[in-house]
DSSP file (Angstrom, degrees, kcal/mol; ACC not computed):
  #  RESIDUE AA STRUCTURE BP1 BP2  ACC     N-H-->O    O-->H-N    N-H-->O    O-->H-N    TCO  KAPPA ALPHA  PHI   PSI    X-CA   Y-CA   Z-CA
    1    1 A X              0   0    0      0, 0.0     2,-0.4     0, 0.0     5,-0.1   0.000 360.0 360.0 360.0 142.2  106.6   91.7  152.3
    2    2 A X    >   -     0   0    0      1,-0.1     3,-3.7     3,-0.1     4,-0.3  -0.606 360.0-113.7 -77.8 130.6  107.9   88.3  154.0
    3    3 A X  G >> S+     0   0    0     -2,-0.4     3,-1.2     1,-0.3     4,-0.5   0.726 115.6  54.4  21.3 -65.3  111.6   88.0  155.1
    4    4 A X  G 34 S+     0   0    0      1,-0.3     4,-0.4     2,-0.2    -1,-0.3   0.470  99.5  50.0 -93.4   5.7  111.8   85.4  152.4
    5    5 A X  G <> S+     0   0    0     -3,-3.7     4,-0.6     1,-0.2    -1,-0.3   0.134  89.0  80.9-112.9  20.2  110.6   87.0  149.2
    6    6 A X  H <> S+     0   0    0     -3,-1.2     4,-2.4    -4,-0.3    -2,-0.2   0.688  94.3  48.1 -96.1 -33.9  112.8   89.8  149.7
    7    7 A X  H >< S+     0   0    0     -4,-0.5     3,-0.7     1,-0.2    -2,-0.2   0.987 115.1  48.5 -47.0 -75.4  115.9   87.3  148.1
    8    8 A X  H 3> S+     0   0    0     -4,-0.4     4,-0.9     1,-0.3    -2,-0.2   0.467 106.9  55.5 -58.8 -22.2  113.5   86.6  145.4
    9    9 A X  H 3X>S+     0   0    0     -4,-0.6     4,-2.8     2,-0.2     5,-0.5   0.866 110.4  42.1 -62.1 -57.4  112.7   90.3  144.9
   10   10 A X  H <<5S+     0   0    0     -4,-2.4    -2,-0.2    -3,-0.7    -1,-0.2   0.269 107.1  61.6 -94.2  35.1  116.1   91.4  144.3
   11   11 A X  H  >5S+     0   0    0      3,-0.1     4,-2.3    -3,-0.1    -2,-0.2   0.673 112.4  44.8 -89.1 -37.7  117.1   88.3  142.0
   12   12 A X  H  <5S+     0   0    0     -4,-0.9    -2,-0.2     1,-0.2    -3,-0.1   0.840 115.6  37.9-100.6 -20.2  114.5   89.7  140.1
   13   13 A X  T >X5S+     0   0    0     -4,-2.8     3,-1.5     1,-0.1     4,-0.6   0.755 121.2  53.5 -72.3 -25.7  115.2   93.8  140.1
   14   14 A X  G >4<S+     0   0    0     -5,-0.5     3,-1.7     1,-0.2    -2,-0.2   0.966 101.3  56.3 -74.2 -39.1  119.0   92.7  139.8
   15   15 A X  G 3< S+     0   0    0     -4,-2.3    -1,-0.2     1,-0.3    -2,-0.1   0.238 100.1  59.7-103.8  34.7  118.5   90.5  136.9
   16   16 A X  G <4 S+     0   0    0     -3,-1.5    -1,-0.3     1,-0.2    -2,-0.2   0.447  90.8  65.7 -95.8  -8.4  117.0   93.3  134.7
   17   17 A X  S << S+     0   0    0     -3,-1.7    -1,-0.2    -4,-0.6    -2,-0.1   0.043  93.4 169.8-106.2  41.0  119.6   95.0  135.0
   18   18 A X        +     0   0    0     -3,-0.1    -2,-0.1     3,-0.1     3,-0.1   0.602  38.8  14.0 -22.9-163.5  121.4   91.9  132.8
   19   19 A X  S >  S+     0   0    0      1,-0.2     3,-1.1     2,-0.1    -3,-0.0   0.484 119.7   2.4  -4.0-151.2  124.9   91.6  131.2
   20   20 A X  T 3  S+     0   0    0      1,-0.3     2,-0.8     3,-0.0    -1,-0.2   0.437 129.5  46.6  13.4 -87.8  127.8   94.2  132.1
   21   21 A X  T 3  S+     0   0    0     -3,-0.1    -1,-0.3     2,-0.0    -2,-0.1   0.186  81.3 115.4 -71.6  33.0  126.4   96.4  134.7
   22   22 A X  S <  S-     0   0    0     -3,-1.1     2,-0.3    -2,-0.8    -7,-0.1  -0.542  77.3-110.8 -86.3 159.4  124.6   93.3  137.2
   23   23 A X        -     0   0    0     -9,-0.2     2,-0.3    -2,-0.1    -1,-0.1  -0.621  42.8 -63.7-101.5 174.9  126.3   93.8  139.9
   24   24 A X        -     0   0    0     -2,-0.3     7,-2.3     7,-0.2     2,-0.2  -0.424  50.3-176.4 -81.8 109.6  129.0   91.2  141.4
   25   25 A X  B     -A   30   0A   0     -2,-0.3     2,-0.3     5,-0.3     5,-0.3  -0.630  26.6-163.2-108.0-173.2  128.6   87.8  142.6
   26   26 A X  S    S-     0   0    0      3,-2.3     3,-0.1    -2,-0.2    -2,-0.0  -0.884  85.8 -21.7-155.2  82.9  129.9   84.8  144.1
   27   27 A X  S    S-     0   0    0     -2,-0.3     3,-0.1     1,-0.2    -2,-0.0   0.678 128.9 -53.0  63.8  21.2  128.1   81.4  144.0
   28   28 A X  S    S+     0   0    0      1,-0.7     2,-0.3     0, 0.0    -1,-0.2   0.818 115.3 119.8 100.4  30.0  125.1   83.4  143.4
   29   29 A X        -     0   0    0     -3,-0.1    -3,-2.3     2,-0.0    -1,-0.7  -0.866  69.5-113.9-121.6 144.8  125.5   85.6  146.3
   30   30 A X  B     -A   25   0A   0     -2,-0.3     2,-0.5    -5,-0.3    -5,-0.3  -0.672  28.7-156.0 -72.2 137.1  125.9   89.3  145.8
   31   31 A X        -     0   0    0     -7,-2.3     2,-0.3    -2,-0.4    -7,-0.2  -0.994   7.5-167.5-134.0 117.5  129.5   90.6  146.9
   32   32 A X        -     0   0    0     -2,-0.5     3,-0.1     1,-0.1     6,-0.1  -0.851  18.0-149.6-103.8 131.3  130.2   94.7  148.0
   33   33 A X  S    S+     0   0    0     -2,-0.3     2,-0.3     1,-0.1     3,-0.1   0.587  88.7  28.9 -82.0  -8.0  133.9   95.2  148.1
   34   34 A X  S >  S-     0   0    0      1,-0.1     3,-1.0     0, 0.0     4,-0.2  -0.982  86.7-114.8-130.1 148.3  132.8   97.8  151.0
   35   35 A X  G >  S+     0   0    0     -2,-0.3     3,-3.0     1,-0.3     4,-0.4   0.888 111.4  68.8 -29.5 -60.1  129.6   98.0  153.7
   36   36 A X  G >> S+     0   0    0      1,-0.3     4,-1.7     2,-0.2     3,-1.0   0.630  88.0  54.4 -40.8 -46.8  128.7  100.8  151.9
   37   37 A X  G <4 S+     0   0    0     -3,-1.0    -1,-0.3     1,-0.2    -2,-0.2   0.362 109.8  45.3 -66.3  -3.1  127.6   99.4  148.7
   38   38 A X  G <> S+     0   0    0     -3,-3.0     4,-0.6    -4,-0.2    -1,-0.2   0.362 111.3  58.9-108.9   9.4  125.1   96.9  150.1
   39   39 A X  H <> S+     0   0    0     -3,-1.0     4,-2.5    -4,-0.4     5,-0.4   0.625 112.7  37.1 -82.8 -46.6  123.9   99.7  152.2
   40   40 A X  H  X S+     0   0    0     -4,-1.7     4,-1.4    -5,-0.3    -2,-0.2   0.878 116.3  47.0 -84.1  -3.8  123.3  101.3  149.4
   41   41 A X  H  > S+     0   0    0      2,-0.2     4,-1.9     3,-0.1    -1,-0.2   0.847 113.3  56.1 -75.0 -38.3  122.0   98.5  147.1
   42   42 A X  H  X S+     0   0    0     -4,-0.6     4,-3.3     2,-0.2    -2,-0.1   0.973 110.8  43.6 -63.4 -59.6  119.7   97.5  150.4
   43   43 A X  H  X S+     0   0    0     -4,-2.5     4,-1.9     2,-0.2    -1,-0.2   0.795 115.1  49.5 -59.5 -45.9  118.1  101.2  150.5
   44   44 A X  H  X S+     0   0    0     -4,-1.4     4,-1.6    -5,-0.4    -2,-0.2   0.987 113.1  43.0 -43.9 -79.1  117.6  101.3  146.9
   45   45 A X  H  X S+     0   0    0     -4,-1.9     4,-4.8     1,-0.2     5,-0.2   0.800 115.1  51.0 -23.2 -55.3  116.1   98.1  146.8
   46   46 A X  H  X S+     0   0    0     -4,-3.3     4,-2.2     1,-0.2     5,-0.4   0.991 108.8  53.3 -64.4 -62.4  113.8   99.0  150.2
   47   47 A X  H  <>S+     0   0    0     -4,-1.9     5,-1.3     1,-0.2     3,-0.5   0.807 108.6  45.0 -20.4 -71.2  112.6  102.2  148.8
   48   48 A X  H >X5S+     0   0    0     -4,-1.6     3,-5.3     3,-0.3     4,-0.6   0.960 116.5  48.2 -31.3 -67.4  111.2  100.5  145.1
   49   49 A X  H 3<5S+     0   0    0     -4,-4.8    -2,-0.2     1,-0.3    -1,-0.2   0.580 113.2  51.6 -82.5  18.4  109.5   97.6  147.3
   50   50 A X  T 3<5S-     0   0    0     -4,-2.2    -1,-0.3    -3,-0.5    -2,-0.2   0.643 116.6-121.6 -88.5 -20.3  108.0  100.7  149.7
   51   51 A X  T <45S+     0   0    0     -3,-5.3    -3,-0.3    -5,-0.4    -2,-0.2   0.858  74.3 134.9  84.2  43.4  106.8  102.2  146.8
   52   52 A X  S  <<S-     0   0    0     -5,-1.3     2,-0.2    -4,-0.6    -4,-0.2   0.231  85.1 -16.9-119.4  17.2  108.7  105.7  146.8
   53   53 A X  S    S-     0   0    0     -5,-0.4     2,-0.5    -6,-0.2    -2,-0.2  -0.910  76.1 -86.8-137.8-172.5  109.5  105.0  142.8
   54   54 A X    >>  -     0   0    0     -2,-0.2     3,-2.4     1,-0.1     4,-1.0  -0.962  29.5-123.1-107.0 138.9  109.7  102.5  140.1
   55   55 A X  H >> S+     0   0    0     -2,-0.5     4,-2.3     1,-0.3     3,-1.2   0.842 113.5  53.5 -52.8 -51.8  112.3  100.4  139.3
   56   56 A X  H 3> S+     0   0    0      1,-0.2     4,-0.8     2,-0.2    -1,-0.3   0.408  98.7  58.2 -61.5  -1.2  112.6  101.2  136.4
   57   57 A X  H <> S+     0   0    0     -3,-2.4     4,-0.7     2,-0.2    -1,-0.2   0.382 116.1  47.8 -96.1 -22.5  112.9  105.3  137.2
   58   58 A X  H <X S+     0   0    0     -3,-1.2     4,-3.7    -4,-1.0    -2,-0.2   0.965 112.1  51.2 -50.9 -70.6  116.2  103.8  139.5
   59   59 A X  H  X S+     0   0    0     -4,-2.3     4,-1.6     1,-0.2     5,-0.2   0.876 102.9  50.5 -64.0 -47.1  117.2  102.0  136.7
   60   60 A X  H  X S+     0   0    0     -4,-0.8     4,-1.9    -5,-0.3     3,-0.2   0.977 112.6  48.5 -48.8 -73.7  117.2  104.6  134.0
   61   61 A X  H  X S+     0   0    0     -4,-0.7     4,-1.8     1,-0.2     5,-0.3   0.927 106.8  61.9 -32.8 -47.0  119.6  107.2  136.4
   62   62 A X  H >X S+     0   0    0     -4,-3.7     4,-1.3     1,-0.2     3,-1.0   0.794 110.6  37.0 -42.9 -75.7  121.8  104.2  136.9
   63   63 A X  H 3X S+     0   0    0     -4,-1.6     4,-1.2     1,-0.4    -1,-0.2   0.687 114.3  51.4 -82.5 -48.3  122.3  104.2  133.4
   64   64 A X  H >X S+     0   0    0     -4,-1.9     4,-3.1    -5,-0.2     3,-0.8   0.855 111.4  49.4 -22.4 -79.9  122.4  107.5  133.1
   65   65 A X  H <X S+     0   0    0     -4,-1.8     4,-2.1    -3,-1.0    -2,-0.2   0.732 111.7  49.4  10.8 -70.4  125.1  107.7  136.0
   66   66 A X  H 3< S+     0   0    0     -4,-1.3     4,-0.5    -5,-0.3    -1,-0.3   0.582 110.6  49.8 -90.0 -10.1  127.2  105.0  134.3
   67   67 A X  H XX S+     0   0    0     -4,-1.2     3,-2.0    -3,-0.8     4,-1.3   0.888 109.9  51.1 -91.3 -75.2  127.1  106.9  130.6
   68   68 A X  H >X S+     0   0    0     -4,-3.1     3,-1.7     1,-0.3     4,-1.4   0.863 109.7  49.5 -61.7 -55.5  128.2  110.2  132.0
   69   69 A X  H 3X S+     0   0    0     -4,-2.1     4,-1.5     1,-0.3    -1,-0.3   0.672 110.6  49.9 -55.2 -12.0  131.2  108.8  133.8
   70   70 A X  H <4 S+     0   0    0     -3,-2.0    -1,-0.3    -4,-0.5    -2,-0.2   0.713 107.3  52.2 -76.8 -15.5  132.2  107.2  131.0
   71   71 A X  H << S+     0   0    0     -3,-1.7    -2,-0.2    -4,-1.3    -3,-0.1   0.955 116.3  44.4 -45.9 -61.3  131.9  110.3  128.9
   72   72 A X  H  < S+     0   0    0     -4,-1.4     2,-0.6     1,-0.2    -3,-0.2   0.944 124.0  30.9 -51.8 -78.0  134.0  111.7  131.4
   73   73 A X     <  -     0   0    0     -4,-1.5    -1,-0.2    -5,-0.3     0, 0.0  -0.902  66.7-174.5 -87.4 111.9  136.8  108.6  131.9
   74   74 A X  S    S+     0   0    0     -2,-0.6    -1,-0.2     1,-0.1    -2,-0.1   0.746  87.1  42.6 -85.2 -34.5  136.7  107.5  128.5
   75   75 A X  S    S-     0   0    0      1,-0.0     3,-0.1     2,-0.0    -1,-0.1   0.443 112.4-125.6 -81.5   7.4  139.1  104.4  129.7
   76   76 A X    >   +     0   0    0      1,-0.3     3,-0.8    -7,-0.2     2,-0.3   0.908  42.7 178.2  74.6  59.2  136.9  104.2  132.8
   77   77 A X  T 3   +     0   0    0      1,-0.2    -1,-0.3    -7,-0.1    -4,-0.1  -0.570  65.1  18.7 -72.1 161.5  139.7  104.6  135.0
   78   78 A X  T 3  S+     0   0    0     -2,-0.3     2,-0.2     1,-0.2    -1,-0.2   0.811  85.3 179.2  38.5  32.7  138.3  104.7  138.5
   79   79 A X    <   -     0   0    0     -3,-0.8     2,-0.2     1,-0.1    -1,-0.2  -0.547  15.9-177.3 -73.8 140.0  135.1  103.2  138.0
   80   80 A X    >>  +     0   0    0     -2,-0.2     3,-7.6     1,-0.1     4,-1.1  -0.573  15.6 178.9-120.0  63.1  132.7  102.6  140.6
   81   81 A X  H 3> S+     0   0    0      1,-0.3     4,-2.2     2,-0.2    -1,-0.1   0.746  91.4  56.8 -53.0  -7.1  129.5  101.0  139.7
   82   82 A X  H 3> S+     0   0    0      3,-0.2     4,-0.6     1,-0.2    -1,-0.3   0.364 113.5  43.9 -84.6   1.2  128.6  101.3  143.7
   83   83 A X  H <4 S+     0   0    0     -3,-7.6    -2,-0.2     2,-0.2    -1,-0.2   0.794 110.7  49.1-125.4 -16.3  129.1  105.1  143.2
   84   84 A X  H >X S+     0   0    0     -4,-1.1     3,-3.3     2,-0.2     4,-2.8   0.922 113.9  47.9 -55.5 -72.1  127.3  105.4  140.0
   85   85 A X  H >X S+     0   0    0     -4,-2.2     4,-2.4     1,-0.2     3,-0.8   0.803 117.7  43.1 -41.2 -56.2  124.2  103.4  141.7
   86   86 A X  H 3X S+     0   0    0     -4,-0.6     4,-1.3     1,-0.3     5,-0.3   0.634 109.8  51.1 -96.1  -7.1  124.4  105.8  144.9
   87   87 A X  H <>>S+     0   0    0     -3,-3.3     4,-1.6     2,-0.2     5,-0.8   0.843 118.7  47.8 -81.7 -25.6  125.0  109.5  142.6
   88   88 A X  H <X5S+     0   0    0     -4,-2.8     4,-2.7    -3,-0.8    -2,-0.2   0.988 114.7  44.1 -82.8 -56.4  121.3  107.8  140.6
   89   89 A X  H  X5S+     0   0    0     -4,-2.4     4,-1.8    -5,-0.4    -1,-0.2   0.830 116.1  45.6 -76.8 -21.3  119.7  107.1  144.0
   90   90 A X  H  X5S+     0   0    0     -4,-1.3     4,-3.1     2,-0.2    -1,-0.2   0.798 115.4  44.2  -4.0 -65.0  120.7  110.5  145.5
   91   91 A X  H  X5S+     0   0    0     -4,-1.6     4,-3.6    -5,-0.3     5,-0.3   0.960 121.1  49.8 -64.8 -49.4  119.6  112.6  142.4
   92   92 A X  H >X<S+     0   0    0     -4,-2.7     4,-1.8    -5,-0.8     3,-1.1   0.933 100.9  50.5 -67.0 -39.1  116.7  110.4  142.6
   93   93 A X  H 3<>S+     0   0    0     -4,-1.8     5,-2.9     1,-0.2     6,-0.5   0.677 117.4  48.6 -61.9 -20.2  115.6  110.5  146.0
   94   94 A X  H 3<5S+     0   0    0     -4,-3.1    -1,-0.2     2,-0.2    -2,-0.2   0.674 105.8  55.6 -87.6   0.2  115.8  114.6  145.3
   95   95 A X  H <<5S+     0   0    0     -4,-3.6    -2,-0.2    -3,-1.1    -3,-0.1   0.957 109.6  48.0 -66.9 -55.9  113.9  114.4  142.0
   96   96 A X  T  <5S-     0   0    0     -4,-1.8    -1,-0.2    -5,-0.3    -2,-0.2   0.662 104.0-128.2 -56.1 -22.4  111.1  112.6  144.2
   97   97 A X  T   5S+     0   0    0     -4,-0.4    -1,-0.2     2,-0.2    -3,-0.1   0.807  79.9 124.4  63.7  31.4  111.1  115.5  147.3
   98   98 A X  S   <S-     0   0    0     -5,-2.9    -4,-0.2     1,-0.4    -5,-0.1   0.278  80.2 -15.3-112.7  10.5  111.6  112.2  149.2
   99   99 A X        -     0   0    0     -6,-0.5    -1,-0.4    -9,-0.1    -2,-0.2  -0.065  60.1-105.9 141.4 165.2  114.8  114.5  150.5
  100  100 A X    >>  -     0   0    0     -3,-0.1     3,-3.5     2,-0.1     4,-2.2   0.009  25.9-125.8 -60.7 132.3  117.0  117.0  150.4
  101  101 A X  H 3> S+     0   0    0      1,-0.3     4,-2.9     2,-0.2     5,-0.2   0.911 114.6  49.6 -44.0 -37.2  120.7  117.1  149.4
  102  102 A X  H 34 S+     0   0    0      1,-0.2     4,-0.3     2,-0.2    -1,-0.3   0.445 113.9  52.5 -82.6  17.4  122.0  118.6  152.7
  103  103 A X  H <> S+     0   0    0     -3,-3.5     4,-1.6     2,-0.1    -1,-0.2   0.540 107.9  48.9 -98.5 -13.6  119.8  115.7  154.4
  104  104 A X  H  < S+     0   0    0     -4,-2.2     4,-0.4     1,-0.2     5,-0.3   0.933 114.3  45.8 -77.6 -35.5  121.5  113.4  152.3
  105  105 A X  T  < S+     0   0    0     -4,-2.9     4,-0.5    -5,-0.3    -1,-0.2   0.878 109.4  52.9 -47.6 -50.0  124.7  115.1  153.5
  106  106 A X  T >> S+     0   0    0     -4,-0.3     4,-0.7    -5,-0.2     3,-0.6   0.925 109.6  46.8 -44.6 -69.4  123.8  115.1  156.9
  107  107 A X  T 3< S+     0   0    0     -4,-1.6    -1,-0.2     1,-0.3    -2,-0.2   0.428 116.8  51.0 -88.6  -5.7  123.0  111.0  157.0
  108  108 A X  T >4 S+     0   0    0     -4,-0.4     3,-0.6    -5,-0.1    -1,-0.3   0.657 108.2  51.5-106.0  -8.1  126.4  110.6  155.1
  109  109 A X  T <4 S+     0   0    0     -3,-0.6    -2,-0.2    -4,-0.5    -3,-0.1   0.698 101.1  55.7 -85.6 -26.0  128.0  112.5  157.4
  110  110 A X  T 3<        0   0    0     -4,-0.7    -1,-0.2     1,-0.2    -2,-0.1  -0.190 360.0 360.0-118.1  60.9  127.0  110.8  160.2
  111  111 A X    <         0   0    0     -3,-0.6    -1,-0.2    -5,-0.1    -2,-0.1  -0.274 360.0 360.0 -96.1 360.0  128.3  107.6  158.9
């Protein structure tokens, strides 16, 4: 995939994931209040247009993700939608056998 349809690829997985949970922008730019969360938006994103799921098998944990921590925090103190998206791509990437938690540990560790 070219350099330049890669924009146009996540305008279009970001804006399925409409109202509330889209994540945060700025004059139509996406904005991570840390590195970490466009690292992990990036990897999600690379993964899908590699083919190692479907978006929609992402999108469903996200949701997932973002229901049990509100179950949890019913006033959703300390919500993190950059930490929901990274526990649904973790759990996903171990559903797939595309790797292990202690590699995921490993690669966070050496961070």
């Amino acid at each position: 995939m070219s350099a330049t349809a890669r924009p146009i690829l996540a305008e279009q997985l970001t804006s399925n994931l409409g109202g509330a949970i889209a994540p945060p922008r700025k004059n139509g730019e996406l904005v991570f209040e840390h590195p970490w969360e466009g690292r992990a938006f990036g990897i999600a994103i690379a993964l899908c247009e590699r083919k190692a799921y479907d978006w929609e098998e992402f999108r469903s944990r996200l949701i997932a993700e973002i229901a049990a921590f509100e179950r949890r925090n019913p006033g959703a103190e300390g919500f993190s939608y950059y930490r929901c998206w990274a526990a649904a791509l973790e759990r996903l990437l171990e559903d797939k056998g595309i790797c292990t938690a202690k590699e995921i540990e490993h690669l966070l560790a050496a961070d």
